[in-house]
N, C-alpha and C positions, 0 to 999 in steps of 0.2 A: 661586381655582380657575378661574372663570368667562375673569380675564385670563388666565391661563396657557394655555389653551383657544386663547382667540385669538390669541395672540402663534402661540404651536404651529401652526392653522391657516395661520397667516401667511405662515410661513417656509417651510413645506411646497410652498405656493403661489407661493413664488416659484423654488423649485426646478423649477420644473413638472415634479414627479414623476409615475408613472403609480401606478394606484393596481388592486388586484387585490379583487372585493367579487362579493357575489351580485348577479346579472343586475336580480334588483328594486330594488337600491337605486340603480342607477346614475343613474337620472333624476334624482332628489333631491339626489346628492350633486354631479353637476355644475352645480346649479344654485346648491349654497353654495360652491362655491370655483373660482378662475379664477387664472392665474397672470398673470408681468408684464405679458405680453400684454395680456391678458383675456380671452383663452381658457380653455374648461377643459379641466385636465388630461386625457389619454385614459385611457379604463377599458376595463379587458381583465371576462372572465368571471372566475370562479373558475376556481383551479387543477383543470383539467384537464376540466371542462367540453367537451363536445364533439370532443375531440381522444384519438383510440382509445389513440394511443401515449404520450400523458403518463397517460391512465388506469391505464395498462399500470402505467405506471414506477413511480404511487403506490403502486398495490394488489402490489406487487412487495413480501414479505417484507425486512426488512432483516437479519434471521440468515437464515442457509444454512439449517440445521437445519430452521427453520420452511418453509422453500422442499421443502426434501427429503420434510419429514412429507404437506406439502400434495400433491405429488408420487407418493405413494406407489398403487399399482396394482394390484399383485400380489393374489391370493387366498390369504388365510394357508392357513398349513399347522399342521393339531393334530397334534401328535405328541409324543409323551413325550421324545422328545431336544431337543422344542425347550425346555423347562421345564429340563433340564438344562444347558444350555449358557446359558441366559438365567444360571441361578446360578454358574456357571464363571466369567462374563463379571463379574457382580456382585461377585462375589469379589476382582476383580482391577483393581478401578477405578484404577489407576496403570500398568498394562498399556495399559489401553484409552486412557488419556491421552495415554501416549505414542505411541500408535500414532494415533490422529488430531491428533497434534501437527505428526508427522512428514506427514503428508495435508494439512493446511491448506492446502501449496503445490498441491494439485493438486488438490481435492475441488471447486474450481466450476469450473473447464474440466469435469470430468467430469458434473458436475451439468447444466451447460450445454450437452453435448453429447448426454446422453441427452433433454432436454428438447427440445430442438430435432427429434430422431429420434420425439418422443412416443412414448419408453420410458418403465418406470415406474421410479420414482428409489431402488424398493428397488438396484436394481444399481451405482447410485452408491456402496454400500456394500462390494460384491462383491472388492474391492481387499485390505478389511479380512479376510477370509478367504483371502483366495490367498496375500497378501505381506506382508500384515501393515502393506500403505502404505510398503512400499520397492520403492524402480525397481531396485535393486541385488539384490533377492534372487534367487537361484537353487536350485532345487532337485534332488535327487540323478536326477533322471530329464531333466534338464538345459533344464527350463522356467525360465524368467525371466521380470524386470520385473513392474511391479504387477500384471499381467492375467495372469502365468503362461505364457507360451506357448512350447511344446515347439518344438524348429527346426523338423520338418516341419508343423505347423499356420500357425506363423509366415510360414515362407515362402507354403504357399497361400492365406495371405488380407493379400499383399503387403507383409511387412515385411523389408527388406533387412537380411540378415545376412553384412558384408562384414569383412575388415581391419580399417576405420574405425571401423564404425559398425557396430550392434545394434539397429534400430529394436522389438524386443521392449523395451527398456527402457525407449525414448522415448515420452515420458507424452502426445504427442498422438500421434503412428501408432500404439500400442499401444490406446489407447483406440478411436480406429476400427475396428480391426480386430477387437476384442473387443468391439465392439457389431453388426457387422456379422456377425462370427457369433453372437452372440446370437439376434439377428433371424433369422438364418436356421435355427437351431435351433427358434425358438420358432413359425415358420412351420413345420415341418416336424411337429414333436409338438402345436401345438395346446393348447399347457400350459407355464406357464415352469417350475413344478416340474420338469417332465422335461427341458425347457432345460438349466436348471440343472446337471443331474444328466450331462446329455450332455455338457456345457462342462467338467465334472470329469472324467466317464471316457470320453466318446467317445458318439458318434451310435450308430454301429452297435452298440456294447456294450449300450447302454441301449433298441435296436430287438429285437436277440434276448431281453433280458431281460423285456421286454414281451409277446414271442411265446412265453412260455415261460410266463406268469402267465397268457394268456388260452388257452393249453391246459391250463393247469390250473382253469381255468375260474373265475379272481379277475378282478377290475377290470384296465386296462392303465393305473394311476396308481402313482405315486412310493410311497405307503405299500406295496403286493403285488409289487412288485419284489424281485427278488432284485441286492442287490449288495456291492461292495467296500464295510467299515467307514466308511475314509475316503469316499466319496461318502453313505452313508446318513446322517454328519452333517455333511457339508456345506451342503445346503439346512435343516436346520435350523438351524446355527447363523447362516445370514444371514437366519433369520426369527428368531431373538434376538435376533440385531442389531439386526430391523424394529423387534422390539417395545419394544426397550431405546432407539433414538430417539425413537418415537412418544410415549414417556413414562418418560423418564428418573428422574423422584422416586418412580416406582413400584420403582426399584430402587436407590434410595440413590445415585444417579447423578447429578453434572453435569455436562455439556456444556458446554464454553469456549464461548464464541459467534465465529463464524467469519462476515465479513461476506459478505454475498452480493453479492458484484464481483468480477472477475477478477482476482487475483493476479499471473499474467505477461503478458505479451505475446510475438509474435516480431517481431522487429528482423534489417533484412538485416543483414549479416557481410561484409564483405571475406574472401575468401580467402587475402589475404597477410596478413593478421592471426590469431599463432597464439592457441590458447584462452589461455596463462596472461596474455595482454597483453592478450585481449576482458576478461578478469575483471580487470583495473585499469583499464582505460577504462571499466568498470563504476561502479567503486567497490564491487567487490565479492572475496572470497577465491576463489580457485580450487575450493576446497572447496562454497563456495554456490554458483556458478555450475553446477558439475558435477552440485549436488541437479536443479536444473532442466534439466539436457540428457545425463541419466546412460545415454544413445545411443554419444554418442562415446568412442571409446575412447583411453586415453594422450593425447596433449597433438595429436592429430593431427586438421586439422579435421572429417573424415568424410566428403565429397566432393570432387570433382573441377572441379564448377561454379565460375563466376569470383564469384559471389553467391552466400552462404548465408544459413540461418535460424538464428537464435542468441532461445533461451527466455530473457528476464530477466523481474525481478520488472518491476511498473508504473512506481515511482517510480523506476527505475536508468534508462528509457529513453532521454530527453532527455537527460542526462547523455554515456549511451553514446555516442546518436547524435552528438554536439557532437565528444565527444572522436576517434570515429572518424574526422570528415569534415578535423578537420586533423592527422593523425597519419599520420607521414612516415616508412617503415621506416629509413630512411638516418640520423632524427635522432631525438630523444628523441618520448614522447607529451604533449601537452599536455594534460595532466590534470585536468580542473574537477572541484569536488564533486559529488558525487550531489545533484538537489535533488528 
């Protein structure tokens, strides 16, 4: 053992590797090994020793989940619907799977965006109650995308709704604009209960309804409210949702682990490049490309600009980019693998 030691020491030494150790040993250990030179090797700290943003990066959860739980801000809400809806939800654990199946692609931009705004990361759930984590849904009052947004809200908090393009759908201007009124709601009421509750039926609905509980001389919070079904279980059921991530085995539940990195990126776009030929200089189907830019509408690119932004997953990037920069409309596209 003793040779094998040495030999090991030896060879390491002649690599003049650098070597990563706590600050106290460093004296000692430069003093038993030197490489061809005879020098010794350089020693760094320990990982992450002094340096705030490799701190950062370690103490950074590696599941989402655990990011999200950690995240979390809100002041619960007791209320009898939320205990109901927790078992609705429990009940249906292949519901729930696939609906944060369908979210994987988009649930750490969204994470990442309300982190960055220091929101509370219950709202990174809020998706899971509007739309169930589809950028396609629409509803009969003709809200869309995962944030729900009616055309006239849409447009007032600048999401283009043209020919081309629906930026209600589009899972990064939708997200902005749905946290930017968030924030502004929750600056307004003072309470994200009633955020919440505004975000579902309206500011001023939820202002009168307020004015109407403190003349009748109750609290002006979410439980002494008078309002529509649909809103009175809305915020409950995204605090079932709270509770049902915060501790998933509490409800026969597991949560796939979702790693906490970014899933897409944007990559500029040629213009003369239409979408079903972006989605094979992808290496990707038409179908998956469209989950990530479910904005555009038909095969048509959505602006007018000579460069655009096209959402791929991480690892299609390089790829794309290779294949765009020699792809020639006049001749075939030189197609490399996704790597």
């Amino acid at each position: 053992m003793h040779h094998g030691w040495k030999h090991l020491r030896k060879a390491i030494a002649m690599l003049g590797l650098a070597f990563v150790m706590p600050a106290g040993a460093a004296g000692a250990f430069a003093l038993a090994y030197v490489n061809v030179a005879g020098q010794p090797p350089p020693v760094f700290p320990a990982a992450g020793q002094g340096n705030a943003d490799v701190e950062k990066a370690l103490a950074e959860p590696v599941d989402l989940w655990e990011r999200i739980r950690n995240g979390f801000g809100m002041p619960a809400l007791e209320h009898p619907l939320v205990h109901a809806h927790e078992r609705s939800i429990a009940e249906r654990p292949e519901q729930l799977r696939a609906i944060l199946e369908r979210g994987r692609k988009y649930l750490h931009y969204i994470v990442e965006t309300a982190d960055e705004r220091g929101l509370p990361l219950e709202l990174a759930l809020l998706p899971i109650v509007e739309s169930g984590f589809n950028p396609l849904a629409e509803s009969p009052a003709q809200a869309a995308g995962l944030w729900q947004f009616i055309p006239g809200t849409g447009t007032r908090y600048g999401l283009e709704q043209s020919h081309n393009l629906d930026e209600r759908r589009d899972v990064i201007a939708s997200t902005a604009a749905a946290f930017d009124y968030l924030a502004k709601l929750h600056a307004q009421f003072g309470d994200w209960q009633l955020a919440l509750a505004s975000y579902n039926w309206g500011e001023n609905a939820v202002a009168r309804s307020l004015e109407r509980a403190r003349a009748a001389g109750k609290d002006a919070t979410f439980a002494a409210m008078s309002m529509p079904d649909e809103t009175r279980n809305y915020v409950p059921r995204l605090q079932a949702l709270r509770n049902i991530v915060a501790n998933p085995a509490a409800f026969d539940i597991v949560l796939d682990e979702i790693p906490n990195k970014p899933y897409f990126e944007t990559v500029a776009w040629r213009a003369d490049i239409d979408f079903s030929t972006a989605a094979k200089l992808a290496g990707m189907s038409a179908e998956e490309l469209r989950a990530l830019n479910p904005g555009m509408k038909g095969t048509a690119s959505g602006r007018s600009a000579r460069v655009l932004l096209l959402v791929l997953p991480v690892e299609k990037v390089a790829a794309f980019r290779d294949n765009q920069a020699s792809y020639r409309i006049s001749g075939r596209p030189a197609v490399r693998p996704a790597r």
